[in-house]
Each structure stands twice: as C-alpha cells, then as structure tokens.
C-alpha positions as CSV (number, residue, x, y, z in Angstrom):
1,X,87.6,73.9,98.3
2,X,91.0,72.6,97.2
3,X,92.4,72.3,100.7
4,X,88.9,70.3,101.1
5,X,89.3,67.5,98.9
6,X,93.1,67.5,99.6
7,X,92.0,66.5,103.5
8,X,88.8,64.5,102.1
9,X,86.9,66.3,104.5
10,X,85.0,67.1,100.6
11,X,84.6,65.0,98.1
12,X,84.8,65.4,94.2
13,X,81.7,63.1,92.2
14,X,82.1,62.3,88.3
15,X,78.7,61.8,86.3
16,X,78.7,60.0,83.6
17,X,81.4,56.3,83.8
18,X,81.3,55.6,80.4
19,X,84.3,56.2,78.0
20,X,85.6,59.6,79.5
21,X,84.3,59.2,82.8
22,X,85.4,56.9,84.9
23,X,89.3,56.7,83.9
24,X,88.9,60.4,85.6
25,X,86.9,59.5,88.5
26,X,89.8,56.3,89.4
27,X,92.7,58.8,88.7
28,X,90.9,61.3,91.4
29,X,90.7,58.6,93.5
30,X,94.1,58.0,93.5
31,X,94.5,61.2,95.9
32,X,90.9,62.2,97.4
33,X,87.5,60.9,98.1
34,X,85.6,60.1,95.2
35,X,81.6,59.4,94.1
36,X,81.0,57.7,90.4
37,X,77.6,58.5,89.8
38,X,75.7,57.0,87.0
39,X,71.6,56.4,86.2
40,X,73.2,52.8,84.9
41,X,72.7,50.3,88.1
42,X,73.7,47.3,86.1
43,X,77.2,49.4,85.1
44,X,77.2,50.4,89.0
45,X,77.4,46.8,89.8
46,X,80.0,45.7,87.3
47,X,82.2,49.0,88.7
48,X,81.7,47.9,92.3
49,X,83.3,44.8,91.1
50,X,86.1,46.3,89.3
51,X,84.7,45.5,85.9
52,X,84.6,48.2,83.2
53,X,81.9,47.7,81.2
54,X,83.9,49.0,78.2
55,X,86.5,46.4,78.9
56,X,89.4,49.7,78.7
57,X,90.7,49.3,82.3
58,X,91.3,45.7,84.0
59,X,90.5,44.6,87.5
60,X,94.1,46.8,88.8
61,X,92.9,50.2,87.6
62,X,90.4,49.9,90.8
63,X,93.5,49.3,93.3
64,X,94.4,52.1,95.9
65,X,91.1,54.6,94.8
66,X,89.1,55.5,97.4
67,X,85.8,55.5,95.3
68,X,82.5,55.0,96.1
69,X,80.0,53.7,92.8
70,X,76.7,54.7,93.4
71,X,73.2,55.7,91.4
72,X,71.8,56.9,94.9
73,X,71.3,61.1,94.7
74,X,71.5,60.8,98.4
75,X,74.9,59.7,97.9
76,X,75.6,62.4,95.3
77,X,74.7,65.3,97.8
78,X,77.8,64.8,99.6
79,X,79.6,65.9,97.0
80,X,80.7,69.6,96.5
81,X,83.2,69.5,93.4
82,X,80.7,67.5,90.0
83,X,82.6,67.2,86.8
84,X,80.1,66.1,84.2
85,X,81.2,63.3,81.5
86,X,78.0,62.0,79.9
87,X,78.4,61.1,76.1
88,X,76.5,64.3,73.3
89,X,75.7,62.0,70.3
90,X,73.6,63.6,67.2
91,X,70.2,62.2,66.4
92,X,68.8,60.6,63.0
93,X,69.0,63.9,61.4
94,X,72.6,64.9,63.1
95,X,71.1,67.4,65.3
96,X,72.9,68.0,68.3
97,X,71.2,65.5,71.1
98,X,71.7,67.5,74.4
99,X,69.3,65.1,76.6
100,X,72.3,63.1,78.5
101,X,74.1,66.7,79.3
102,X,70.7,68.3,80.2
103,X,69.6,65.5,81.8
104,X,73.1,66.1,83.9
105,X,72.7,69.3,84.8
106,X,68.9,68.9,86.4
107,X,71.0,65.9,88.4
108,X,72.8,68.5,89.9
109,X,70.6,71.1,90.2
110,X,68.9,68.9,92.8
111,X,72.2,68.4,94.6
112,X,74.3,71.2,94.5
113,X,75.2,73.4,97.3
114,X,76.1,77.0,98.5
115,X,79.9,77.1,97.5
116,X,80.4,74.3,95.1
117,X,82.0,73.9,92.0
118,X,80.8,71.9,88.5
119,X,82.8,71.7,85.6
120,X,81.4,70.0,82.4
121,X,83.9,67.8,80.1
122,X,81.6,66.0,77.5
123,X,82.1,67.8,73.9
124,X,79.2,70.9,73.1
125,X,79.2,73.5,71.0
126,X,80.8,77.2,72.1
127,X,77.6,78.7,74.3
128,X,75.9,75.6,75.4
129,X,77.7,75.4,78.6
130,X,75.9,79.3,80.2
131,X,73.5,78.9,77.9
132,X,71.5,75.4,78.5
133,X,73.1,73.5,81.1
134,X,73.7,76.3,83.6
135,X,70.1,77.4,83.3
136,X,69.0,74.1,84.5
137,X,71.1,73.7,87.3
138,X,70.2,77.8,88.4
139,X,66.5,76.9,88.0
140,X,66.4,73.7,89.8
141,X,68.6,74.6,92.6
142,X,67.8,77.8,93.2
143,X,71.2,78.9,93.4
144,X,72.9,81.5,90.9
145,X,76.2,80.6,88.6
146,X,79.3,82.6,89.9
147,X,77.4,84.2,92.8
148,X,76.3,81.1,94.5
149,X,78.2,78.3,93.3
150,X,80.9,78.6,90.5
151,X,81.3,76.8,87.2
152,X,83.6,75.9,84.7
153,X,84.5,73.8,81.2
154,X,87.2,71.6,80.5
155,X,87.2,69.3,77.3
156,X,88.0,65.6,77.6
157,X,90.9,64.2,75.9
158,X,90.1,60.6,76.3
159,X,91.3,58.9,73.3
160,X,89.4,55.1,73.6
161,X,92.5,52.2,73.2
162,X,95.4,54.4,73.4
163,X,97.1,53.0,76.2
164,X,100.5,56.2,75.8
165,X,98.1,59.3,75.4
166,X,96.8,58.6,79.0
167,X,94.3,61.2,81.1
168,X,97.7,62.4,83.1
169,X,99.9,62.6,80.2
170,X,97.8,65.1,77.9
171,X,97.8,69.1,78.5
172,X,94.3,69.9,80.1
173,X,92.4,72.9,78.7
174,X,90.5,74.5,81.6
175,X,88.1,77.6,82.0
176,X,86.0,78.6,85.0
177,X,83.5,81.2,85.0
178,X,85.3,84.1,86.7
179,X,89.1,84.4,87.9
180,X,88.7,82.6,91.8
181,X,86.8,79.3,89.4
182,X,89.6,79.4,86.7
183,X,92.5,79.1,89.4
184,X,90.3,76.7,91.9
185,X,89.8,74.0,88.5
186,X,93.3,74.4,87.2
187,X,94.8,73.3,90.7
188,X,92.6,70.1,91.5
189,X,93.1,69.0,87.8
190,X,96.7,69.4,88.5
191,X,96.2,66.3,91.1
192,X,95.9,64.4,88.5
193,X,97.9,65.9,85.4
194,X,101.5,65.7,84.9
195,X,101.5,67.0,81.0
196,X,100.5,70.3,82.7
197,X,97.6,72.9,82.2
198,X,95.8,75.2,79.8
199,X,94.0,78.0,81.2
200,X,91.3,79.1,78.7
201,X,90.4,83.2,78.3
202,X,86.6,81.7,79.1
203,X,84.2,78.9,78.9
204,X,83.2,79.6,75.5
205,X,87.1,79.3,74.2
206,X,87.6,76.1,75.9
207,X,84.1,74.6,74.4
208,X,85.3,76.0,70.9
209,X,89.3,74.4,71.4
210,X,87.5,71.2,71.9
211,X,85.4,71.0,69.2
212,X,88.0,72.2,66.5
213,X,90.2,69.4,67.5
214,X,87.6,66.6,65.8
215,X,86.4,69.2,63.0
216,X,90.4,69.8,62.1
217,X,90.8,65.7,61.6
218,X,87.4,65.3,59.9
219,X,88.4,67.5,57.3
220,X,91.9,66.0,56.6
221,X,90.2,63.0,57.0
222,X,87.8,64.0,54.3
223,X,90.6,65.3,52.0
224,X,92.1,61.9,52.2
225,X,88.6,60.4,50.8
226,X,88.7,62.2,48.5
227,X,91.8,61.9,47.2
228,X,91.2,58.1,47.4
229,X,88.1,58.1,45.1
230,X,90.3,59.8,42.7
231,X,93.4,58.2,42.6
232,X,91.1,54.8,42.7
233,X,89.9,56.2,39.3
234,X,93.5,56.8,37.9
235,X,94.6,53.0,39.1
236,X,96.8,54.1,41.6
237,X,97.2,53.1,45.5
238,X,96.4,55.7,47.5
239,X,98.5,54.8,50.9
240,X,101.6,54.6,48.4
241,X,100.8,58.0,47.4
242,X,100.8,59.1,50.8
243,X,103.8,57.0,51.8
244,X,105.7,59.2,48.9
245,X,104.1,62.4,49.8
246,X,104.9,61.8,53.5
247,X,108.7,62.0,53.0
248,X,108.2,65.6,53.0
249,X,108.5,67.2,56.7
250,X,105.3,69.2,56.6
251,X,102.9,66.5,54.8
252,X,100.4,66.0,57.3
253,X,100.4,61.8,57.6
254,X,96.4,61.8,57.5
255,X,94.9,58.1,56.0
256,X,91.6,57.6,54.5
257,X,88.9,55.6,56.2
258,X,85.8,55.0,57.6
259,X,84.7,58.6,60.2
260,X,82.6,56.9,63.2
261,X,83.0,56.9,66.9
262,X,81.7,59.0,69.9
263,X,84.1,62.3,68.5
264,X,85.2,62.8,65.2
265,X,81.8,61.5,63.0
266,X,79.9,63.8,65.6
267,X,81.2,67.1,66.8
268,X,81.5,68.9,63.5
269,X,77.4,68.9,63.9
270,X,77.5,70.8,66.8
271,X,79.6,73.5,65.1
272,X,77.5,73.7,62.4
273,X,74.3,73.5,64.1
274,X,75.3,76.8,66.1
275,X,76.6,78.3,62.8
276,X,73.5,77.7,61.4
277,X,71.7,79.5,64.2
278,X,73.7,82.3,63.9
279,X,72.7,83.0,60.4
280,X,75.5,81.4,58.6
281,X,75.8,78.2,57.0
282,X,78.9,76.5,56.9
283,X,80.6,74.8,53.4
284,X,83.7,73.5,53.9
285,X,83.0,71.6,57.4
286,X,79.8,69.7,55.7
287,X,81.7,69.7,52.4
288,X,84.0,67.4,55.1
289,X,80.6,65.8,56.5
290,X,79.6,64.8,53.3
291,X,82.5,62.9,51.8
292,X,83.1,61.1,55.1
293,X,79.1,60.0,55.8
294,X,79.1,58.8,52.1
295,X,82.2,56.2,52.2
296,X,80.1,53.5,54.0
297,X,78.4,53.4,50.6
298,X,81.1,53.9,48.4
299,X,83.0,50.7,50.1
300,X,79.8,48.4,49.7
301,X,79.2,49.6,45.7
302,X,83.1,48.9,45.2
303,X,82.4,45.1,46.6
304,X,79.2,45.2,44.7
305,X,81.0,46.3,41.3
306,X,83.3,43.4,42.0
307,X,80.6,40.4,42.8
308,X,78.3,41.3,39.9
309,X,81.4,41.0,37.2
310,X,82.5,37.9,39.1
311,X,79.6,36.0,40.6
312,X,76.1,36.4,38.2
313,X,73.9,35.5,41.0
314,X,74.1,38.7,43.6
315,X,71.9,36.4,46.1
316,X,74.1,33.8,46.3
317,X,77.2,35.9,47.1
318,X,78.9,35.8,50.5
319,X,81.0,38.9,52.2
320,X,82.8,38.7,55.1
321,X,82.8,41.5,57.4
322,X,86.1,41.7,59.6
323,X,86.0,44.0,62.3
324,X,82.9,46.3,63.4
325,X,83.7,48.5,66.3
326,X,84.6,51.9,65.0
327,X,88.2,51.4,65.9
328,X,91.3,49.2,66.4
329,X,91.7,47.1,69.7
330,X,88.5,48.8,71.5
331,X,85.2,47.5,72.0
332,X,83.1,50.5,71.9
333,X,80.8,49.9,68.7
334,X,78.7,54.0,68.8
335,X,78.4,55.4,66.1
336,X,80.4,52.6,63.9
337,X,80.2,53.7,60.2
338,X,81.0,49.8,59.3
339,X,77.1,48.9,60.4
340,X,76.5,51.4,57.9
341,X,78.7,49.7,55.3
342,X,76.5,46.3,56.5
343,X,73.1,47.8,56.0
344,X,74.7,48.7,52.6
345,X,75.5,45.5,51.7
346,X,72.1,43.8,52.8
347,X,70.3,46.4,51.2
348,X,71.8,44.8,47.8
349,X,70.9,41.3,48.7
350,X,74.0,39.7,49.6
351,X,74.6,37.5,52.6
352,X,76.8,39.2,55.0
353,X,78.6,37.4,57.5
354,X,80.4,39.4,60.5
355,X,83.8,38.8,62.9
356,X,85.4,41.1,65.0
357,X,87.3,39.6,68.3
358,X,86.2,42.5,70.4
359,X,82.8,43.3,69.9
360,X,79.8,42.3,71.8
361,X,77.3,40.0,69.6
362,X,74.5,40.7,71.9
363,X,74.9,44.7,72.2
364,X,75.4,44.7,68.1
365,X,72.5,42.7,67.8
366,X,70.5,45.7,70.5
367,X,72.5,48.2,68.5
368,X,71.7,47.3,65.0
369,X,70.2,44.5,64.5
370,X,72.8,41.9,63.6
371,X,75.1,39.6,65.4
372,X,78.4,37.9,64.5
373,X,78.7,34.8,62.7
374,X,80.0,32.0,65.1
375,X,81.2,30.1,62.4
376,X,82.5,31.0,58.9
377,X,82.4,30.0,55.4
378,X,85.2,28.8,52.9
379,X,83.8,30.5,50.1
380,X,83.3,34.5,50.3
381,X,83.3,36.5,47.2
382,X,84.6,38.9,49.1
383,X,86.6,39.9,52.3
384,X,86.3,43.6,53.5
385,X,88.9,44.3,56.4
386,X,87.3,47.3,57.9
387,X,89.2,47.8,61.6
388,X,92.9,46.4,62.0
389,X,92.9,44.5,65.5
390,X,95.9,43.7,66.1
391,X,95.1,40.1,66.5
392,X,94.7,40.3,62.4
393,X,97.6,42.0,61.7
394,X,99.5,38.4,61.4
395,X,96.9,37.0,58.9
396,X,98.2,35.9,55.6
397,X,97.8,35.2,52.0
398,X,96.8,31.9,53.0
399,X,94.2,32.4,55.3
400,X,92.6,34.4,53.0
401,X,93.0,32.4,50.4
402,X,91.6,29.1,52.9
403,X,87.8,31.0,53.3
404,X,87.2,32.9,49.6
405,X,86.6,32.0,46.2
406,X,89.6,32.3,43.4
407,X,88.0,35.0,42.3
408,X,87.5,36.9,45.7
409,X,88.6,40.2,46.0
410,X,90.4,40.7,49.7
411,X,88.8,45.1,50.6
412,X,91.8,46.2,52.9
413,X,90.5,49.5,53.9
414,X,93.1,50.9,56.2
415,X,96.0,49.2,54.1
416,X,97.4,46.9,56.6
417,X,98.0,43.7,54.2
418,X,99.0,45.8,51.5
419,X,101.9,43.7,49.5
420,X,100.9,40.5,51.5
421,X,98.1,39.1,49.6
422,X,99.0,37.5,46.1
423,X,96.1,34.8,45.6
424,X,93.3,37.0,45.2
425,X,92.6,40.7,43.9
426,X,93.2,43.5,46.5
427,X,91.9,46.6,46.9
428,X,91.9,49.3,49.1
429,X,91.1,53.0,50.0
C-alpha cells in the first residue's frame, strides 16, 4: 500500500473537508494522488476553486496538490487508503450525535476494497471506533476488519486559527488494528509529519488520548470559572490574580471564559456518556460541564445587574455584542456559547445589537436566528467584548466612550482592555 500511493498508482481519499479535513487532504496532496470527498456539492464547488469555505487556507494552499474534489462515489472507489474527518457534535440533550461518523462509515462500506486501509480522525469516545463504525463498514461491504481490509484511529490535532501549531508540526498519535496496520498508518502519516509519530498500544488508547486532551482543558477551564465567580464576589480581578499566581513555574496559565467550539464544549460528553454506560457516573468531568455551560448566563445576569441599577427601563436598554464566533481570528461560529449569552440577554428584554468582523450574517442568522447589526448605536448601556479579534485589540477608551452611555459598563471577558478603559465602568471575568 505505502509503495502504492508513493508511485500514485493508489490513491489516498479524505471524507469529511470541513475544519480537520481538508488541511490533511492538501498536505497529502503535496506528495501523492488525492480524492476530497464530501456529501456538500456547493463546498465541492467552492474547493474546486480554491476557496475554503471556512475562510482558514487562501487561494495558495491549493498550489502544487494533486487533488481531485468530488461528491461522486464512483470517484471515491478508486481510492484504497479513507481517512475519515467528519465533525461528532452532541445533540440538544448532549448526547453523543454519531450520524455524520456513521453516516461515514456506510460511505465506505459501499466502496471499500479487498486490501484497503481506513483510519478515522474525527473525536469519539474509547470503543466507538470497533464497535459502531466498523460494524457498518463490515456489514455493508461484506468484507471483515483485519482479515479483509485493515483499520485504524488517529485523533486530529487541528487547532482552527493557529497558523504555528500546523497539521506537520504536531506529534501524530496513531493506532491500527493489528501490528502490519499500525506500521502501514504510521509511515504514510510520516509523508506528511515532521514533528514525528506516536504509535498507540491500540485503537481504544488512541480514541481515549484524544478525548482527554479537551476534558483536561475543560476542567482547568472550569476551575478558572470558578475562581472568577468568587474572586468577582471578593472585588478582586481575576486575570491579576492569575498574572500573580503565574510567576510561579508550575502554575498552569489557564484563563476563564466562555467553553464553545467543535472540541472542548463537546468531547467531555462522549466520555461521560460511555462512563455512564458502563455503570459509572462521572462527578468531577460534569462538575467541569456544569460551571462552563452555566457562564453564558452568568455574563448576561452580570450586564443585567448593571442596566437595572443604571437604566430603570430594561426595554429601552441597548447591549452591544462584540464578537460571536467561538474564538479569536476564525470564522467558525459551532457551538458558540456567545449565542447562548444573546438568547440570555433577549430572554430579559433588552435590545441586542451584534458585530464581529469575521462571522457570516447569513449563516448566524441559519444558525441562530440573528444577524449582525450593519450599523451601530451611540448609546449602549452596555458593551460585552466576548472574542478578541485582533482587529479589536487597538480599540480605545475613546471608542468606547464614542458609542455608550456615561454610565455604560465596558464587559471585557477575556481581559484584553484591562487598564485601557477609564471613561466607563469595567468589568471582567
């Protein structure tokens, strides 16, 4: 198989070009023949034109790969090495939704072949791997895992906006169903990794690495929440604490903040859920769940508190919004815990008026049901900085000053203007 891609007489197909999959499918292509498959035709257009839908890689990422886009399973057949990147979100309830991986796996169970290899990358709990998706593949096929074709797991690492921790720069953890998969995945991931490579005891320890990553920061995340409500309490700033605390070389530098996105806000759910079904319950990774789903809530009372003791009329009152996708300098608006922080505000009446210089107004609007404001007001009662784009790091007293009320109160939540504003009240996490 190796020697096959290395001559492109075979050729290697991603699933999935969202987030994670399609800076891996244009780094393969970079040294053998490869298929981007996705059920999207309108993001199989945009591709084929060297637009990324998520607006991560420009027009140059596409130079030099020898790619073919397509949503044709004709296409896909001539593929005999998958690697499977579709995104596992949680439902309503934050059960595990495993329809885009299972969906996936009955993709390739009508294409595989006698001898070929699939590895999965998108984020599941330990098990799910053997137990769901390779049932799917064995049933639909006809082929069995190992005997047939082999298989394998090998957590993505793609952090969205980070433009140093690149796919070739970060250690790969692989895993492969026997010895001859483990060796065969750890050598064509080495086409494309420098930082070098992991091999994993088996799939199951390379599922469970993953997942611990985003459960680890949650929690220390969740500890920093905490710590904010408290020290909020006591009158004191909690990013000075933690500037104090950090001088020590084994404080961990975690900040507080809103938990959202595609990773961290959803893969401690898919540890629990399979604690749960093995008889145990967890406490301290929902004790970390907890705090972080309830700060969306907390923010919008704190503004609340504020308005009511300055403006009498809650009806009347105006918040901006600044920033809504779930992180700095990156479009990607799943799972953003500052709609949540919206809906929290409506919910108590007040006009809400939203800004963020990389977000889409029609996919928030198809998302959530709002838009942003094309033009703002002078006169908010309050501003709440939820996501620091860079292109608001170089705001100033003054600006904020020019579009609030005297007695506006400037919500910071990540810090960032911390000593800069004068004019109004500031608060932060």
């Amino acid at each position: 198989m190796y020697q096959d891609l290395l001559n492109k007489n075979k050729k290697l197909a991603v699933i999935g070009l969202g987030y994670v999959g399609l800076p891996i499918a244009l780094e393969f292509a970079k040294k053998i023949k490869v298929i981007g498959f996705d059920i999207n035709a309108s993001r199989i257009n945009m591709l084929r034109n060297h637009i990324d839908p998520a607006k991560e890689l420009g027009p140059a990422s596409f130079d030099g790969c020898d790619i073919a886009f397509t949503s044709d399973l004709e296409v896909l057949k001539q593929a005999g090495f998958f690697i499977v990147a579709v995104p596992t979100p949680v439902d309503d309830h934050n059960t595990p939704d495993l329809e885009p991986v299972l969906k996936a796996s009955e993709t390739i169970g009508k294409v595989i072949k006698e001898g070929d290899y699939v590895v999965f990358e998108s984020t599941v709990y330990p098990g799910c791997t053997e137990e769901d998706c390779l049932p799917v593949i064995e049933k639909l096929s006809g082929l069995k895992n190992v005997i047939n074709f082999k298989t394998g797991y090998s957590p993505e690492r793609i952090n969205p906006g980070d433009k140093e921790h690149t796919l070739s720069k970060i250690v790969k953890v692989v895993s492969g169903c026997d010895a001859e998969s483990l060796d065969m995945i750890a050598r064509v991931y080495e086409l494309v990794v420098t930082a070098g490579i992991h091999k994993a005891s088996s799939i199951k320890v390379a599922e469970a690495a993953k997942i611990i990553e985003n459960t680890q920061r949650d929690l220390n995340i969740a500890l920093m929440n905490e710590l904010s409500i408290i020290f909020d309490r006591m009158g004191i700033n909690t990013y000075e604490v933690l500037e104090a605390a950090g001088t020590k070389w084994n404080f961990l530098k975690f900040q507080p903040g809103l938990v959202g996105g595609h990773c961290i806000g959803v893969d401690p759910y898919y540890l629990t859920y399979k604690s749960r079904e093995l008889g145990y319950d967890s406490q301290v990774i929902l004790a970390g769940r907890v705090i972080n789903d309830g700060m969306a809530g907390y923010v919008a009372k704190k503004l609340l508190q504020h308005i009511i003791q300055h403006n009498g009329n809650v009806k009347d009152a105006k918040v901006l919004v600044m920033g809504v996708t779930f992180k700095e300098n990156v479009c990607d608006i799943r799972n953003s815990k500052v709609a949540d922080v919206i809906k929290e505000l409506k919910s108590f009446s007040l006009n809400v008026d939203i800004t963020d210089p990389c977000a889409d107004s029609d996919e928030l609007q198809r998302e959530y049901g709002f838009s942003l404001t094309p033009q703002l007001a002078a006169d908010y009662d309050a501003v709440l900085v939820t996501v620091p784009h860079s292109s608001y790091r170089n705001l100033n007293d003054a600006y904020f000053a020019g579009i609030t009320k005297p007695t506006a109160v400037i919500a910071d939540l990540k810090g960032t203007f911390r000593g800069k504003i004068s004019s109004r009240e500031y608060w932060s996490l």
